[in-house]
N, C-alpha and C positions, 0 to 999 in steps of 0.2 A: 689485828689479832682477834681469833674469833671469841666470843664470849663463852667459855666453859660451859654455862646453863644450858644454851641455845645446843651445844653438840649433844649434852647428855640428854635433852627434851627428845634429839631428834634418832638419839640410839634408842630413849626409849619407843618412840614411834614406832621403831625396825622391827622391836621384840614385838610387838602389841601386834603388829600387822603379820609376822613371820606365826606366832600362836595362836591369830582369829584363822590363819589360812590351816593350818592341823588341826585343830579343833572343829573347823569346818568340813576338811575332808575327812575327821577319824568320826565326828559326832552327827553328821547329815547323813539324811535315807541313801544311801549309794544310789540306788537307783531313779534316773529325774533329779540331782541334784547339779547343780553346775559348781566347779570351788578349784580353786589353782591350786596346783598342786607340785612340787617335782616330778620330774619327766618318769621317773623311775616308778614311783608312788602311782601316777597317774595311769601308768601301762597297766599295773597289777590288780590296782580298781576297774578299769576298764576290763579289763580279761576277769573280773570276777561279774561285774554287773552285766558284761552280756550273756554268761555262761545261768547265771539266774536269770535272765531275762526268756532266755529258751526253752526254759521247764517254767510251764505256769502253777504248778503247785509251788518250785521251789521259789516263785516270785513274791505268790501271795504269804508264805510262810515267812520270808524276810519282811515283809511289809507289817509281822507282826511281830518281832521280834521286838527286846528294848536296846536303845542307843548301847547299853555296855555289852551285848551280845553280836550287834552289828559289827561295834570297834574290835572285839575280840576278832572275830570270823576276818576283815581287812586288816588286823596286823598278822595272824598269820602266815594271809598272804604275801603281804608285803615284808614278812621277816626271810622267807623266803630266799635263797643266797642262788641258787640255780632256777632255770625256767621248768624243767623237769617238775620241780620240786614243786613249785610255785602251782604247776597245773594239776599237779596230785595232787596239792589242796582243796586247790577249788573244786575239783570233782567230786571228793569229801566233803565238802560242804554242800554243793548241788545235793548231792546224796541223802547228805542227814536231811535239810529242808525239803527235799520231796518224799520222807518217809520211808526211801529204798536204803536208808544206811545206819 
């Protein structure tokens, strides 16, 4: 029989590593960061950090944003229910950060 402490030590582990990996992708520079992420989560960041990466105003402009402006802009995206939707965001966002929106 396993020892109770030892499962709960090792749930809490789960949480601690399941929270430093969100916190990692909602709170790191999107762009240049490396952070596992769900597949899902991972697409919408990916289709946001290259769509900034191609306007170099809207690149330098994220690179100066603060971590609560960043998380804001990737959960938009990633609240996102359709890819439509998803991509009208990010163009609104490309947008505002190169000053055309």
């Amino acid at each position: 029989m396993k020892n109770p402490d030892s499962t709960n030590q090792t749930r809490e582990e789960l949480q601690r590593k399941v929270l430093a990996q969100r916190r990692g992708f909602l709170k790191g520079a999107l762009l240049g960061t490396a952070y596992v992420a769900p597949v899902a989560l991972s697409f919408a960041a990916a289709d946001l950090a290259r769509a900034i990466e191609r306007d170099a105003d809207a690149a330098a402009a994220w690179q100066e944003l603060r971590p609560s402006a960043k998380r804001e802009h990737v959960k938009a995206v990633v609240d996102a229910k359709k890819p439509e939707t998803r991509e009208r965001r990010i163009q609104k966002i490309v947008a505002a950060l190169s000053g055309r929106g």
